[in-house]
Phi, psi and omega in degrees: 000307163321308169325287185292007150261338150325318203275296193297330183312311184279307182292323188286280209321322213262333157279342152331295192288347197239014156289320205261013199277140168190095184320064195290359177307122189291138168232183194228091201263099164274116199223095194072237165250022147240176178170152207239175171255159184216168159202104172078055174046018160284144189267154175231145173270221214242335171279344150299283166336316163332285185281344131005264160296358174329241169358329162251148172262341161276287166002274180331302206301287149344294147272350140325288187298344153303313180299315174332288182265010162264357167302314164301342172289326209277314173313310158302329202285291216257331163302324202288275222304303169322295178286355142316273188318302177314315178286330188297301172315285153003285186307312189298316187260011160112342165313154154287114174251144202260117156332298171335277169311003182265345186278298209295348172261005177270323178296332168309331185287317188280010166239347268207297169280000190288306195299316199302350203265329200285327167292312177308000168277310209290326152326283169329321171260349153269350130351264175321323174304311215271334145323316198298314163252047195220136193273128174227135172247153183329305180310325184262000180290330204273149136292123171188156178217117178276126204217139157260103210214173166269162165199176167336288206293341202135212167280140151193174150275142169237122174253127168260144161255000000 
């Protein structure tokens, strides 16, 4: 009888303990040459991310200048990307294209990637703020799944990695 209430006992605490680990830490999911952030297998924008952080002010700080210059970005970003393109298209298809304007989108570009970089730091570090205080353990970086089952033999666990 002692035995099975050691055993059951033993058996709570021990599913207790590893139910309650739970990696709330923002990662950063590199796909190719682009890539987002996730948590706890959610993808997040910037309006998550927002509420998220709600609560650190650095972070928040960090990410407001994100939000800024990527608002800012967006205009040199899809203009540039335009006077490019057009003269490119044009030429390819036998038209006269105008160069000038094939210039004026390189310059846009070239204004375009400094903001784009500054915002992805300015991420990266409110990221980095909002991991900092948040615990993260070791356990949950691994997969594995702990199941309570029968078998020939009986009652048991089985843990897969």
């Amino acid at each position: 009888m002692t035995k099975s209430i050691v055993l059951i006992s033993s058996l709570i605490i021990s599913l207790s303990a590893y139910s309650q680990n739970s990696n709330d830490s923002i990662r950063k999911v590199n796909r190719g040459i682009s890539h987002y952030y996730e948590q706890n297998g959610h993808v997040l924008t910037y309006g998550k991310m927002t509420t998220l952080m709600k609560g650190n002010v650095e972070a928040t700080n960090y990410l407001n200048k994100a939000k800024t210059s990527n608002t800012l970005s967006i205009i040199p970003g899809v203009g540039g990307g335009f006077c490019i393109a057009y003269p490119i298209v044009r030429a390819l298809s036998g038209q006269k294209a105008n160069w000038t304007q094939f210039a004026i989108g390189c310059g846009l570009t070239a204004v375009y990637i400094p903001i784009l970089i500054s915002t992805n730091k300015n991420v990266k570090k409110a990221v980095d703020a909002y991991n900092k205080n948040k615990v993260v353990s070791n356990n949950t970086e691994n997969n594995y799944d702990l199941r309570l089952g029968l078998s020939q033999n009986g009652l048991g666990m089985t843990l897969r990695f």
